[in-house]
C-alpha positions in Angstrom: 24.3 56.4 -19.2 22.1 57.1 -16.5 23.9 58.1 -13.1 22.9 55.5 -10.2 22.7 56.7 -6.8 23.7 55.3 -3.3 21.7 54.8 -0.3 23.6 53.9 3.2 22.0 51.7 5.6 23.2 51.3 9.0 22.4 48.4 11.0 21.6 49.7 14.5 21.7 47.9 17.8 23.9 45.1 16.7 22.3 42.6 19.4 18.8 43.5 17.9 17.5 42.7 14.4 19.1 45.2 12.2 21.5 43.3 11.3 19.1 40.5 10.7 16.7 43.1 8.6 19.6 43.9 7.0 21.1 40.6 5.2 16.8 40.2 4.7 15.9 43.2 2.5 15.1 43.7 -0.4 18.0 45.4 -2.5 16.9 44.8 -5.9 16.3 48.8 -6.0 17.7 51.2 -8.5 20.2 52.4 -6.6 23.3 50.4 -4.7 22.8 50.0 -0.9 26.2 50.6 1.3 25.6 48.5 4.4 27.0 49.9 7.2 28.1 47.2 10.2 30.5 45.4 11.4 31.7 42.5 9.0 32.6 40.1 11.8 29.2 40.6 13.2 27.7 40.3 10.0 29.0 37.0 8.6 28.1 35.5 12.3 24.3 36.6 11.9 24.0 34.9 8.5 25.5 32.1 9.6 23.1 31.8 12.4 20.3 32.8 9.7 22.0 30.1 7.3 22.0 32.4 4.9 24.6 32.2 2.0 25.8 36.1 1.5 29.0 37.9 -0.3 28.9 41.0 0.5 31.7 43.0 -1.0 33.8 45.9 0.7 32.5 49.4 -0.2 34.4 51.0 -2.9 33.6 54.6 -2.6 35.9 54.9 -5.9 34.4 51.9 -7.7 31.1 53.1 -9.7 27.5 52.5 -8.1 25.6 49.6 -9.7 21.7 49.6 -9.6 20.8 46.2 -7.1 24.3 45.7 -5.8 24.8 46.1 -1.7 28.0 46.0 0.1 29.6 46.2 3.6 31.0 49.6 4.7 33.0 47.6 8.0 32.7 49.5 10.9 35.1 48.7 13.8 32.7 46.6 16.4 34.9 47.2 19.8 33.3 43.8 21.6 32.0 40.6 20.3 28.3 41.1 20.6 25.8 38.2 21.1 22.3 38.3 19.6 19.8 39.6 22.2 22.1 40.3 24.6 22.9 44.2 24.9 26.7 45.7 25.5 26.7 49.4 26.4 30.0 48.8 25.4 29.5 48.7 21.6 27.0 51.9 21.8 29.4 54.4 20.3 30.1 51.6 17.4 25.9 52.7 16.8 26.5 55.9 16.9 29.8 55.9 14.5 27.4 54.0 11.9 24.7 57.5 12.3 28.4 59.9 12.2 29.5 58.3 8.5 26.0 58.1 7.3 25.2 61.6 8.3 28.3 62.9 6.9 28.2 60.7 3.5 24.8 62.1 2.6 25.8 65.8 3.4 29.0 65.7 1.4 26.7 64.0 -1.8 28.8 60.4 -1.3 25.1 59.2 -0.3 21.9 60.5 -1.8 19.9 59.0 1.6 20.3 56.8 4.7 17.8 54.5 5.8 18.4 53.3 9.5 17.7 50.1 11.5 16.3 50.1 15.0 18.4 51.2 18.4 18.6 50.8 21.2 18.3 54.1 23.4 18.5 52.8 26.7 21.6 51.0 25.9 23.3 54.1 24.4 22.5 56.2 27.1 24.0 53.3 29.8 26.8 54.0 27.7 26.8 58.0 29.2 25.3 59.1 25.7 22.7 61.9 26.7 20.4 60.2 23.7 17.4 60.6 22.7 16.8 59.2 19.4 17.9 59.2 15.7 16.2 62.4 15.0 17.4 64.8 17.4 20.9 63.2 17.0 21.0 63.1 13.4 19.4 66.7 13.8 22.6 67.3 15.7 24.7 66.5 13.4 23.1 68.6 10.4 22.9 71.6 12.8 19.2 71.4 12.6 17.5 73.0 15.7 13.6 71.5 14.6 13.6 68.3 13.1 10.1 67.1 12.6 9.1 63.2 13.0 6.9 61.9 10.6 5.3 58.0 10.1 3.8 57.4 6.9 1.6 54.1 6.0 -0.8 53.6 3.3 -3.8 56.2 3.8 -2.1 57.8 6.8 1.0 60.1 7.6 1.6 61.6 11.1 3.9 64.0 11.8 4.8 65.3 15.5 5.3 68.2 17.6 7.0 66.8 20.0 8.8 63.7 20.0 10.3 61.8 22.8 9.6 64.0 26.0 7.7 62.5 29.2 4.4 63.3 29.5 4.6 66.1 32.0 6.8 68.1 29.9 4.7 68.3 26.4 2.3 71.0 27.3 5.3 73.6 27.7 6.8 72.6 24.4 3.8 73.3 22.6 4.9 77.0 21.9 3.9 79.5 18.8 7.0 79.9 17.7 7.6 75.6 17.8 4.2 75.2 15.7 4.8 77.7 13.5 8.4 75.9 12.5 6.7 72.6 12.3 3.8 73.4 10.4 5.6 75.1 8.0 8.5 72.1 7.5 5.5 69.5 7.4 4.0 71.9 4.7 6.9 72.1 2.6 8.0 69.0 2.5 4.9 67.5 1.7 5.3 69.7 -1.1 8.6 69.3 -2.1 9.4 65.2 -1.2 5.7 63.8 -1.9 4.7 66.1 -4.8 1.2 67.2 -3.0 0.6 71.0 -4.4 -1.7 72.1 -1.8 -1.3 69.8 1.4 -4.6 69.3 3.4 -3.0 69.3 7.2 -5.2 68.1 10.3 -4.1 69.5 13.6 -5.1 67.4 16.8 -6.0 69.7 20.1 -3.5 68.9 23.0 -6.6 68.4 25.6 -8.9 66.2 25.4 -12.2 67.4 23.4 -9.4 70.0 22.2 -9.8 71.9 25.4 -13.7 72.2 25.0 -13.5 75.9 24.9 -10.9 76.4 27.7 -12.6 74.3 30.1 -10.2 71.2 29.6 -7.3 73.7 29.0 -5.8 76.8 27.5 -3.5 75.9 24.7 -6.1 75.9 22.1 -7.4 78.8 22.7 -4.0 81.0 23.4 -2.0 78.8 21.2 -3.0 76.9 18.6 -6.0 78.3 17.1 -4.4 81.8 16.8 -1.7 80.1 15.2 -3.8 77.8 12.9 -5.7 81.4 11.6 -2.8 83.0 10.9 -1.1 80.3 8.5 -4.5 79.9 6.8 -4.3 83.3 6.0 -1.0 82.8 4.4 -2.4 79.8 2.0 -1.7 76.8 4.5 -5.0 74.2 4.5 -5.2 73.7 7.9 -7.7 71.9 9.3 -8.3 72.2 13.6 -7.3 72.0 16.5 -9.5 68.5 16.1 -9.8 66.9 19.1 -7.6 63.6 18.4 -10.2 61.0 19.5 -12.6 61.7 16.7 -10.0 63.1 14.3 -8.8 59.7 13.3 -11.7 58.4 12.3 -12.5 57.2 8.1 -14.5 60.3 7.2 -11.7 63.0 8.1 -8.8 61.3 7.1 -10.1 60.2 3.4 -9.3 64.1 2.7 -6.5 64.2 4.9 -2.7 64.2 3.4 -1.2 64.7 6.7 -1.8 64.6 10.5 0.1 66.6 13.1 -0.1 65.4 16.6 1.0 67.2 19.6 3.0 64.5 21.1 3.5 60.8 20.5 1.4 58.5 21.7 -1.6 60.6 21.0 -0.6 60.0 17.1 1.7 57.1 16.5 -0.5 54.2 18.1 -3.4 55.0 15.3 -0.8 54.9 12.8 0.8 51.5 13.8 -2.6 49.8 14.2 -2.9 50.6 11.1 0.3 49.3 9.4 3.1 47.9 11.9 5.8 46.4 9.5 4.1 48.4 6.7 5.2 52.0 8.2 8.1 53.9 7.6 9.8 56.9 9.8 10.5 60.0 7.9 12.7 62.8 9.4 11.3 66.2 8.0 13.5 69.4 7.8 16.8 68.2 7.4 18.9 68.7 4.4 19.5 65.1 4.1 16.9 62.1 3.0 16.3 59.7 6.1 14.0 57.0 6.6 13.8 54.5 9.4 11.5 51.3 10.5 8.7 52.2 12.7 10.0 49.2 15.1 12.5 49.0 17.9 15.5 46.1 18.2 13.1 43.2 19.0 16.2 41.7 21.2 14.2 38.3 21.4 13.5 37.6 17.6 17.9 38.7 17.1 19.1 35.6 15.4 16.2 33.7 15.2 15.4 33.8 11.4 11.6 35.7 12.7 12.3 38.9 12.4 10.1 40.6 9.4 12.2 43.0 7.0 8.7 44.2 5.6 9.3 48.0 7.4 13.1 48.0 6.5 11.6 47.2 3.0 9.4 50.2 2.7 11.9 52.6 4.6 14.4 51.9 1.4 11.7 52.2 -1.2 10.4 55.7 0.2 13.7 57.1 0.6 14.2 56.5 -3.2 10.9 57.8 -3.8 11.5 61.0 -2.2 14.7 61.9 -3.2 14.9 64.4 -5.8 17.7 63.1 -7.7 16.0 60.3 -8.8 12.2 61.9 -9.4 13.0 65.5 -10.4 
């Protein structure tokens, strides 16, 4: 009998769409999908969606079948209203990331796939937060996680992630790149089966600098960096400056981008497949995927909201765990 596997899926900012996305997706999959939520809030949203759903309590005891979801209920502290944010019910968020996090590292869950948040409302709550992947970083005692979007044809991975503007250029540090280039490598070996990754690296500056005259980091940073992992086997490709990098011709050979920070990556990559992307977090010991949307407060409840990124977050999770593709 072959062993299936589980997947949890938490539901996010419960005034936003997860929920929504969640009673929406598609779980005919060959694993079983714990939901994680609040079942009040649940059977009010597919109500409102007139959907018709059972969903069964999570039996961690009971065997996993292939296509069945069910509801691991998460205490919700206040009624929540769809679009209407309560910083109140931000730690009930952050409970859904705690159990997830802490099923997949004890091997009760083989991946988590997460719905949207909503940052501002966790950190009204006094949260210092700053996003699923340093939190769930956190909680894995992972010092560099690495955020990658994938879409077809494209896959960006950052070296920073969700720092103001002003404060990118001191974070882009040897020691930082070196890290993240070598995750990014690695994983792209390990999780998408690519033997010898082809990695373009975008400049910081515009023009990448154009030879120290827009700025220094190529020069003193990046390129020194860049020779020495080629001369340990790494196909590197840059620093490219990023307004000509993204173009057809470089990335038809490409099987990964690394930005430096991102907006100068992630907007290419959503032009080219909003609700078609997926979030990947790189160097944890856990699987996680994620939409590559936020909460969408305004389509909550309204029977719009598109599970077509939820969809592809739960498909690539499966197809990158090892478990099922060792």
């Amino acid at each position: 009998m072959t062993h299936v596997h589980r997947i949890a899926l938490t539901s996010g900012e419960p005034a936003g769409i997860g929920p929504d996305l969640c009673l929406l997706a598609n779980h005919d999959h060959p694993v079983e999908t714990v939901i994680l939520g609040n079942r009040k809030l649940f059977q009010q949203r597919a109500t409102q969606l007139g959907i018709n759903i059972d969903l069964t309590d999570y039996d961690p005891e009971q065997a996993p079948r292939a296509g069945h979801h069910c509801l691991l209920d998460i205490p919700m502290p206040h009624d929540c209203s769809a679009g209407s944010l309560n910083a109140e019910n931000a730690h009930y968020v952050l409970k859904m990331l705690e159990r997830a996090t802490q099923g997949c590292l004890n091997n009760e869950f083989s991946a988590m796939v997460t719905a949207p948040i909503h940052k501002g409302n966790i950190n009204n709550a006094g949260v210092n937060f700053t996003g699923h992947t340093e939190f769930l970083a956190d909680l894995c005692k992972i010092k560099t996680p690495v955020m990658m979007l994938a879409t077809e044809g494209l896959r960006v991975a950052l070296a920073t992630t969700h720092l103001p503007l002003h404060k990118v250029a001191e974070n882009i540090t040897h020691d930082k790149l070196d890290l993240i280039l070598n995750i990014l490598h690695q994983d792209l070996i390990s999780k998408f089966k690519i033997a010898n990754p082809r990695i373009l690296v975008c400049g910081l500056n515009p023009h990448a600098g154009e030879d120290g005259h827009l700025g220094n980091e190529e020069i003193n940073i990046i390129i020194p960096l860049l020779e020495k992992l080629r001369q340990q086997g790494m196909n590197l490709i840059g620093p490219l400056p990023a307004d000509t990098l993204f173009t057809p011709s470089n990335l038809s050979n490409a099987d990964a981008v690394l930005a430096m920070y991102h907006d100068q990556g992630l907007p290419v990559l959503k032009h080219m497949g909003f609700g078609r992307a997926v979030n990947i977090t790189l160097g944890l010991p856990i699987i996680r995927t994620s939409v590559d949307h936020g909460t969408a407060l305004e389509l909550a409840g309204t029977g719009k909201a598109d599970s077509g990124s939820l969809d592809v977050a739960i498909s690539t999770a499966i197809a990158i765990m090892p478990e099922l593709n060792s």
